[in-house]
Structure formats: C-alpha cells, structure tokens
MMTF fields as JSON, N, C-alpha, C and O atoms, coordinates in Angstrom:
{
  "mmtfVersion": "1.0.0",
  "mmtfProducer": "UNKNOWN",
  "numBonds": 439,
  "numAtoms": 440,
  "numGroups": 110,
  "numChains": 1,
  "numModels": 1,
  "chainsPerModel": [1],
  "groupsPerChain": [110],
  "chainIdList": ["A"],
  "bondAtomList": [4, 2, 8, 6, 12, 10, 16, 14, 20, 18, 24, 22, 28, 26, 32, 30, 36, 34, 40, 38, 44, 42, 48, 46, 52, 50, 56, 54, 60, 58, 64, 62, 68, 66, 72, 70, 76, 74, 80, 78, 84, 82, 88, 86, 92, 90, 96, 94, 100, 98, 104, 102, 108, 106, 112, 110, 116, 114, 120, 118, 124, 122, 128, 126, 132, 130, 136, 134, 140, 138, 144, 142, 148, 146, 152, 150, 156, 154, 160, 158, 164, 162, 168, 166, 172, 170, 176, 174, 180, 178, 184, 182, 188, 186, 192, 190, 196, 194, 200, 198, 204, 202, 208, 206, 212, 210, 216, 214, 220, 218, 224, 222, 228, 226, 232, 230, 236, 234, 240, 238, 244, 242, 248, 246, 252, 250, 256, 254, 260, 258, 264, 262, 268, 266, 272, 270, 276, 274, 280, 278, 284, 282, 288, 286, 292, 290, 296, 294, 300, 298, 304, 302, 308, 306, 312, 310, 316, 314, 320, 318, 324, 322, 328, 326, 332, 330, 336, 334, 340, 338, 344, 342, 348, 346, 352, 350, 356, 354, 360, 358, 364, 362, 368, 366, 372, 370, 376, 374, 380, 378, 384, 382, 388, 386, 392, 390, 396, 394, 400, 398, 404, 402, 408, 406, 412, 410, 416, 414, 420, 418, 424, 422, 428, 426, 432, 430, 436, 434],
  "bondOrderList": [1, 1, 1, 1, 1, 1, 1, 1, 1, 1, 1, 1, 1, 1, 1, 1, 1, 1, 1, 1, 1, 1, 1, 1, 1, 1, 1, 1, 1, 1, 1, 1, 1, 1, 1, 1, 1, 1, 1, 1, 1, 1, 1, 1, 1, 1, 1, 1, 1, 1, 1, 1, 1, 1, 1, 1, 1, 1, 1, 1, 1, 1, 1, 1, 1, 1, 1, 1, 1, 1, 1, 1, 1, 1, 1, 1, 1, 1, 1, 1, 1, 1, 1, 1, 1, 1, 1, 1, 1, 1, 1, 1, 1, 1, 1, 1, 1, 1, 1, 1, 1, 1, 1, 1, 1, 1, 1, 1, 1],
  "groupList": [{"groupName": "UNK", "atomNameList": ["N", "CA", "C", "O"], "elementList": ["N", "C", "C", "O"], "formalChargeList": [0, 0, 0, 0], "bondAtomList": [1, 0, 2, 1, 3, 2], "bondOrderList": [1, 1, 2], "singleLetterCode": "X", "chemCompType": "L-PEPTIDE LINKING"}],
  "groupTypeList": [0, 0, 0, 0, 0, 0, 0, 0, 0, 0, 0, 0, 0, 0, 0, 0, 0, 0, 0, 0, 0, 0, 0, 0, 0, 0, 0, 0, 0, 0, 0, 0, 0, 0, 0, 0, 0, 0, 0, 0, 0, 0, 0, 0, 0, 0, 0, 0, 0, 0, 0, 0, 0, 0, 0, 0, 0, 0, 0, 0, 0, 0, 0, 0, 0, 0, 0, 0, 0, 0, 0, 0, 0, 0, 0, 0, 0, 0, 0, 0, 0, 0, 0, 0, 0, 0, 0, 0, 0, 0, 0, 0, 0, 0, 0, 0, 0, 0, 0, 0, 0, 0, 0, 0, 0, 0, 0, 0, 0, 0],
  "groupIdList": [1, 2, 3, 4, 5, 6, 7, 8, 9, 10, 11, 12, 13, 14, 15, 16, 17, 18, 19, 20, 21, 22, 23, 24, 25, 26, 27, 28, 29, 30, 31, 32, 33, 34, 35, 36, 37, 38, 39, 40, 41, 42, 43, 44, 45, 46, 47, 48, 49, 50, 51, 52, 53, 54, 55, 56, 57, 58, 59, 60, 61, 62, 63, 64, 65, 66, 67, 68, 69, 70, 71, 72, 73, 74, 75, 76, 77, 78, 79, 80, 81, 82, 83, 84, 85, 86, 87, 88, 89, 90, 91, 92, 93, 94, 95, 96, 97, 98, 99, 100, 101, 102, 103, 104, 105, 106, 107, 108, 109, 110],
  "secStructList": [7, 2, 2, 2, 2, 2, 2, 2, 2, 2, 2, 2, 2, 2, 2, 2, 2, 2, 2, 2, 2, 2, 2, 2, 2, 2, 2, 2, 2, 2, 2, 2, 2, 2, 2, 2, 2, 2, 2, 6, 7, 1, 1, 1, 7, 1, 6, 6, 2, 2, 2, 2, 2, 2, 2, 2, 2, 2, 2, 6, 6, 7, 7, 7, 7, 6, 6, 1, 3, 3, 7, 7, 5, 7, 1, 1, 3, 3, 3, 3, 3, 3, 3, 3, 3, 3, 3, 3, 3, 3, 3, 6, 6, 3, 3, 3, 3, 3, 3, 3, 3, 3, 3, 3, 3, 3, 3, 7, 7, 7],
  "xCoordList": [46.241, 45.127, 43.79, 42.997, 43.272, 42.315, 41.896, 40.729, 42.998, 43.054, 42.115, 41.298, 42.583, 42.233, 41.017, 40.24, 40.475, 39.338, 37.861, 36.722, 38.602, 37.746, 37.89, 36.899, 38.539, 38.196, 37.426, 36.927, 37.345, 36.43, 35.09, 34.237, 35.305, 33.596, 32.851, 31.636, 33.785, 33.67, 33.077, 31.903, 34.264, 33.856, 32.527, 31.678, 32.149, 31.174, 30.049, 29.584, 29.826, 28.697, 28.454, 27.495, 29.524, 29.443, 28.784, 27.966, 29.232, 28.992, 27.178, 26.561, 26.629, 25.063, 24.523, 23.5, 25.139, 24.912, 24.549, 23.726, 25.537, 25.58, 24.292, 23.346, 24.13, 23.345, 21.601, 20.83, 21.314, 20.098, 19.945, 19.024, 21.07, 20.882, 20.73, 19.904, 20.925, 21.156, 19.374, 18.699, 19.061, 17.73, 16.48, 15.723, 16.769, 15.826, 16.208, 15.461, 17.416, 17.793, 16.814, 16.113, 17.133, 15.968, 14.913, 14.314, 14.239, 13.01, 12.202, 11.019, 13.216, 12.738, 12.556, 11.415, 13.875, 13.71, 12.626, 12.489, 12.141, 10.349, 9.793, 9.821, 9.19, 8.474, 8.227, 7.12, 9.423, 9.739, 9.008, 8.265, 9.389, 9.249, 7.819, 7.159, 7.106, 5.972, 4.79, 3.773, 5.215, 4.174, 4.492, 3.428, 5.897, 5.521, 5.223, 5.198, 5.021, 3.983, 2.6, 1.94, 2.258, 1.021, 0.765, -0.093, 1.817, 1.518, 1.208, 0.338, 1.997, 2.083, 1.154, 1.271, 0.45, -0.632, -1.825, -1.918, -2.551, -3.981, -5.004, -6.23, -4.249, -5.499, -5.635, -6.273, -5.067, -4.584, -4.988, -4.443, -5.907, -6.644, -5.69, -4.622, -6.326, -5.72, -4.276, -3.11, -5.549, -4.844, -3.752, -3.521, -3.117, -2.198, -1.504, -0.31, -1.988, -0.62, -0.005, 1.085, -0.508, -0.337, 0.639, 1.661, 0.264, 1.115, 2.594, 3.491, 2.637, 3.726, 4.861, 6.062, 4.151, 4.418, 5.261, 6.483, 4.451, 5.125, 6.698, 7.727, 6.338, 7.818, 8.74, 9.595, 8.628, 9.634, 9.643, 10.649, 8.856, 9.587, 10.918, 11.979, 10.474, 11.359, 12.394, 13.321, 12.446, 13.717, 14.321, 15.549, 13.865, 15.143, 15.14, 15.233, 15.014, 14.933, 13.882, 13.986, 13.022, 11.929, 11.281, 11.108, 10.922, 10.618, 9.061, 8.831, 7.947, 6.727, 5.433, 5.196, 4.932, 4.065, 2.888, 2.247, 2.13, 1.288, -0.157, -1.099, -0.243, -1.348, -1.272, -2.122, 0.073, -0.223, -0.047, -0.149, 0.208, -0.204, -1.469, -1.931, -2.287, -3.495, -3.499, -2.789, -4.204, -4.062, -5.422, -6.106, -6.053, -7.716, -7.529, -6.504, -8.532, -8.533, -10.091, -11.064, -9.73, -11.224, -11.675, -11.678, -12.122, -13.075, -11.412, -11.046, -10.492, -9.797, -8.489, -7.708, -8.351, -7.17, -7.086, -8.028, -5.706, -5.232, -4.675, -3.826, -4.83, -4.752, -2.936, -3.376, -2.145, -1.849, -1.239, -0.386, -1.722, -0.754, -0.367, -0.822, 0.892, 1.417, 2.834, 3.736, 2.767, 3.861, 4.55, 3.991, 6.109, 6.874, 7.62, 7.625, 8.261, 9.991, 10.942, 11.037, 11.951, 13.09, 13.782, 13.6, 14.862, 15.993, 16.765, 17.314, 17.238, 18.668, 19.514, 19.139, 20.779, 21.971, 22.395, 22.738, 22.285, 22.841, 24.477, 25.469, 24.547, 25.661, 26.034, 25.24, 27.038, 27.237, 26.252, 26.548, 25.67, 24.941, 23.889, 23.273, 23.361, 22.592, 21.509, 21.649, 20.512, 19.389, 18.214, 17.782, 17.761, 16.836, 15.672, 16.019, 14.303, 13.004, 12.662, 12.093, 12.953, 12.509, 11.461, 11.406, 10.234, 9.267, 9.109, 9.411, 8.75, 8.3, 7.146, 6.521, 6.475, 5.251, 5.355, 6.228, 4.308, 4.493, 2.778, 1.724, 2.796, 1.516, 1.557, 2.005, 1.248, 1.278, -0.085, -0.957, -0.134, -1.882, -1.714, -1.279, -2.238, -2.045, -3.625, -4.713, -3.114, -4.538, -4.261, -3.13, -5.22, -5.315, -6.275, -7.255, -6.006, -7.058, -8.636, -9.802, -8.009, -9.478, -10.241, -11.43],
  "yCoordList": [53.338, 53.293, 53.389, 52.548, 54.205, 54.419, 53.15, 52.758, 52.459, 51.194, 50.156, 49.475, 50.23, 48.904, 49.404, 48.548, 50.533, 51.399, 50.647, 50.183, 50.886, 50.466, 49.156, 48.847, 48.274, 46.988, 46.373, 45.252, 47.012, 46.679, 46.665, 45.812, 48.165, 48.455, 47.643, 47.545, 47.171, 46.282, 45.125, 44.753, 44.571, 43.026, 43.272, 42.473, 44.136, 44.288, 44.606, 43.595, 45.268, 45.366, 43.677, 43.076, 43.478, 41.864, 40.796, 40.0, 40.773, 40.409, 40.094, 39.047, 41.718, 41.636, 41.124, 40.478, 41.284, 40.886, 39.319, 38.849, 38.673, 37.137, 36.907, 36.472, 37.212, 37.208, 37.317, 36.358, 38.44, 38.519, 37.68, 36.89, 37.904, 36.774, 35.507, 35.029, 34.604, 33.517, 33.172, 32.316, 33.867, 34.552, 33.933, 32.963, 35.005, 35.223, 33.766, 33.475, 33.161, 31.857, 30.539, 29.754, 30.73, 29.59, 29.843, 28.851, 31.394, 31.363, 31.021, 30.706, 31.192, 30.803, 29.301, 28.849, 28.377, 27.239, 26.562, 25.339, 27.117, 27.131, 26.477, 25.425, 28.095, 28.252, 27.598, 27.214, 27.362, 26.392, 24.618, 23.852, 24.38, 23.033, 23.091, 22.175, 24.366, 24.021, 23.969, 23.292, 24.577, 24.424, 23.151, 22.545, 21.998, 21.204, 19.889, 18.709, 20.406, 19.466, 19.547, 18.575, 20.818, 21.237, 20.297, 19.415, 20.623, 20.015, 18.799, 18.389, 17.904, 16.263, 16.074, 14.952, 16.753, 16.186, 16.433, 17.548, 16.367, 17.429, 16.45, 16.465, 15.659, 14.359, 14.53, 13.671, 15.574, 15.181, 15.985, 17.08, 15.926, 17.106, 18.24, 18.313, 19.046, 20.629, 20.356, 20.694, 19.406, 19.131, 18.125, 17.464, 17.735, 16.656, 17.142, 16.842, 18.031, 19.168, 19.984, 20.336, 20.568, 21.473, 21.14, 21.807, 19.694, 18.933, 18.472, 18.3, 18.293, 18.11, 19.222, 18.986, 20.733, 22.103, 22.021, 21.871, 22.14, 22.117, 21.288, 21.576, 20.458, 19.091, 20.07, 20.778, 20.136, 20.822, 22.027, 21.906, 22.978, 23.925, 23.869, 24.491, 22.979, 22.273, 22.161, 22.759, 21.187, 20.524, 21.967, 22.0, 22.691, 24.056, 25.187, 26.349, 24.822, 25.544, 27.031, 27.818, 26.975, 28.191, 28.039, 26.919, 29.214, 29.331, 29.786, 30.669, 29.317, 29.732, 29.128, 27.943, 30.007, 29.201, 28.89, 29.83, 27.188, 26.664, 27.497, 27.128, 28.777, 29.193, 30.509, 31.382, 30.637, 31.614, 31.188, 31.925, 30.011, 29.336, 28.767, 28.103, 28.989, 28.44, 27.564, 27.981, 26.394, 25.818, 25.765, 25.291, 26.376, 25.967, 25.441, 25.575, 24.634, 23.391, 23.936, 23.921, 24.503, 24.91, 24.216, 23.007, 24.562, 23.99, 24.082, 25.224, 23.03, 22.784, 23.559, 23.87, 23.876, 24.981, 24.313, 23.726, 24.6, 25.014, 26.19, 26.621, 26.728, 27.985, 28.338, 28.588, 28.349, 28.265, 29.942, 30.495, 30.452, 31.655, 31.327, 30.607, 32.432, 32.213, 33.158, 33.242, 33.871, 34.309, 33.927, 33.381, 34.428, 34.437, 35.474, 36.252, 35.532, 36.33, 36.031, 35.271, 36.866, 36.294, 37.592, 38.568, 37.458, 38.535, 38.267, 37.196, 39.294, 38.453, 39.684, 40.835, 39.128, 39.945, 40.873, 40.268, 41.939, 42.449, 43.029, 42.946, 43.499, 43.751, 43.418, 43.804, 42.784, 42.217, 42.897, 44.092, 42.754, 43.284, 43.916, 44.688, 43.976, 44.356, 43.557, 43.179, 43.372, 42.645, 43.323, 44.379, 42.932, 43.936, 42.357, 41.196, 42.927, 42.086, 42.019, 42.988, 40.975, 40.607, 39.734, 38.553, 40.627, 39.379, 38.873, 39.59, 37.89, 36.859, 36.491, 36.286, 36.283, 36.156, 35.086, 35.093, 34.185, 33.015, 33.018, 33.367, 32.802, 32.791, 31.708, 32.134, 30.817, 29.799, 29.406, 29.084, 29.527, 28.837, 28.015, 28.433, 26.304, 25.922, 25.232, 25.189, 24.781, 24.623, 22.85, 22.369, 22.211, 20.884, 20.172, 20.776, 19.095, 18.652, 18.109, 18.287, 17.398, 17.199, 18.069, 17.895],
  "zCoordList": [62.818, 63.73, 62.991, 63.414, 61.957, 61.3, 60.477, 60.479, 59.699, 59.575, 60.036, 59.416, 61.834, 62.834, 62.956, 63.38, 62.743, 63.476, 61.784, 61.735, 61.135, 59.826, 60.094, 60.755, 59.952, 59.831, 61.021, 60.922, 61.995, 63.489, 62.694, 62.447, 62.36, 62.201, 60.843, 60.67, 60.067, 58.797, 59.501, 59.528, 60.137, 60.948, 61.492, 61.097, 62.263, 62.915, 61.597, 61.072, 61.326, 60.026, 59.205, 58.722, 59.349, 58.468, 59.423, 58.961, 61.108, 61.518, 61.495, 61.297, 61.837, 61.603, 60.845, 61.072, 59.531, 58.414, 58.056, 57.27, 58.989, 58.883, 59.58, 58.923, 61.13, 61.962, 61.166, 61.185, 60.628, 59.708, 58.852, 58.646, 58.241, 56.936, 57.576, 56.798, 58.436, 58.881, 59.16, 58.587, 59.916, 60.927, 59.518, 59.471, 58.589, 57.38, 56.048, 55.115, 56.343, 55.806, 56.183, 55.544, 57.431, 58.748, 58.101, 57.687, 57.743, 58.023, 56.381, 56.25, 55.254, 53.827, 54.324, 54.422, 54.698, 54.314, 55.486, 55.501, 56.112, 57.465, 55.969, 55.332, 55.874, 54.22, 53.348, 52.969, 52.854, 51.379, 52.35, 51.737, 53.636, 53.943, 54.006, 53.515, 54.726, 55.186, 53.27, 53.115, 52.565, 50.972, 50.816, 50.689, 50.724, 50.206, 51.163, 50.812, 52.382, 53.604, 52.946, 52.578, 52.85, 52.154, 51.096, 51.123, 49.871, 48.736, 48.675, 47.906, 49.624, 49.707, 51.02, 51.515, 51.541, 52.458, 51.886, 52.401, 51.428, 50.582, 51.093, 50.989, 51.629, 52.081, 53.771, 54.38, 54.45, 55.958, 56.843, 56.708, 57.938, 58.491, 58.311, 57.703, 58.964, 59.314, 60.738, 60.943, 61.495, 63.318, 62.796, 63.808, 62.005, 61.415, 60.791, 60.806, 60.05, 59.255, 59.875, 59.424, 61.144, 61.892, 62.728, 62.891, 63.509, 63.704, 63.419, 64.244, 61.886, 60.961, 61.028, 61.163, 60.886, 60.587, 61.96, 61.949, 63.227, 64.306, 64.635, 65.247, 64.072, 64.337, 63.222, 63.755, 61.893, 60.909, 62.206, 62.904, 62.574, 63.61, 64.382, 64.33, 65.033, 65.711, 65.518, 66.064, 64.512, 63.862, 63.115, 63.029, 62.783, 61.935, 62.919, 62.521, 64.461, 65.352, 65.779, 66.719, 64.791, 64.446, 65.886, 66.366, 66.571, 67.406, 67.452, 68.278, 66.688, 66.604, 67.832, 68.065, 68.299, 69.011, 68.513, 68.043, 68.461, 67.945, 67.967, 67.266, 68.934, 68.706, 68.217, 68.387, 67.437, 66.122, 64.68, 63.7, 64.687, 63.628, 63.489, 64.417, 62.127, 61.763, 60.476, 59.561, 60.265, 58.759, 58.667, 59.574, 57.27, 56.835, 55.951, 55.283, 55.669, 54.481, 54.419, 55.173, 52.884, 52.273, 51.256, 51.491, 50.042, 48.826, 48.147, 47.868, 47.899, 47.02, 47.202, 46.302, 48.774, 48.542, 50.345, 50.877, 51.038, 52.017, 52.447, 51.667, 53.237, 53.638, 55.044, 56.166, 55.031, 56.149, 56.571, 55.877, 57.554, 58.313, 59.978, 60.867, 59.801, 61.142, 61.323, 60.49, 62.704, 62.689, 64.14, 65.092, 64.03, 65.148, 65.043, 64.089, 65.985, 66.264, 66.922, 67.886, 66.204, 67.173, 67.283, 66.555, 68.602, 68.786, 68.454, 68.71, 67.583, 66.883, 67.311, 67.536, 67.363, 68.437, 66.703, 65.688, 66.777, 65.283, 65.923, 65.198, 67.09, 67.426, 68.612, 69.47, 69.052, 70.005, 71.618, 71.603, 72.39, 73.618, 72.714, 73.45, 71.451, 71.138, 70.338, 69.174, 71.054, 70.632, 69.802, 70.263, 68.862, 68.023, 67.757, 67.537, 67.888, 67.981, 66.519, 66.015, 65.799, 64.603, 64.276, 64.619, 63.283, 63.166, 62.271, 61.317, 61.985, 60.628, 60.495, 61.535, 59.219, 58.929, 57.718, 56.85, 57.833, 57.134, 55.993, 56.524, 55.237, 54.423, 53.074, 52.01, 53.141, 52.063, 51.815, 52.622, 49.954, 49.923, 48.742, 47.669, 49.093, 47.969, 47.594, 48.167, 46.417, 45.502, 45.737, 45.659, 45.965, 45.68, 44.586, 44.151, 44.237, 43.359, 44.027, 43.673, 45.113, 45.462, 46.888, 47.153]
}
C-alpha cells in the first residue's frame, strides 16, 4: 500500500512538473520568436511588428492581450515589453495564476 501511495504522489508531482515546464516552454519559444521578428524587421513600424508579435501569439497559443504589449522604436534600438498569464492546472482541480513577462531590446543598424 505505501508503495501505490508513493507512486500517486510521484505521478502527481511529475505531473505539475510537465504542466509548468510546458507553460514556461511556450513562453521561451514567445521570446526567442518575438527578438528575431525584431531582428529581421528594423525597417517596420512599431503598429506592424506589433502586429506580427500578435499573429506568432496566436499561433503558439500565448494568451497576451494587445494592450499589454508595447513596441518602441527609438534612436537605433527597439524596445519591446509585455506581459500575460495563465492558469495552469499544477494539480488536478487545482489552478494556480501564473505570470509572464516578456522584455526584448535590440540594437539595429539604422
């Protein structure tokens, strides 16, 4: 019995485990897509990148709303922040409010 009793609570710990990790997986490869939108747009308003950012949302299921994301295009640099959250089930009937925060700045040439 102690056995079945450990491997529940194993499964279950692993379970969360997947669940976060999965959560915080989505949210690198957001990240990683949205610098090199950045990198390969340096020519493209702010309202066009933002744009772009939004559709990659989409498509890797990120749940951010467009008016907590911001992109500035300054003297040779882009600026972008933005956050969201999500509930992620860590244990079954149990929902826990996770947030994410996004910050990418890149340097352009012109």
């Amino acid at each position: 019995m102690k056995t079945v009793i450990k491997l529940i609570v194993v499964l279950v710990v692993l379970n969360g485990a997947y669940r976060v990790g999965s959560a915080y997986w989505t949210h690198y490869q957001f990240q990683d897509s949205i610098q090199q939108l950045a990198q390969f747009s340096e020519h493209a308003a702010p309202e066009e990148l933002k744009a772009k950012i939004l559709e990659q949302a989409s498509t890797l299921g990120v749940p951010i709303d467009p008016d907590n994301l911001t992109v500035v295009r300054g003297n040779r640099r882009i600026d972008i922040d933005g956050n969201y959250f999500r509930d992620i089930e860590i244990v079954p009937r149990f929902k826990r409010h996770w947030d994410f925060t996004i910050h990418v700045t890149v340097l352009t040439l012109s």
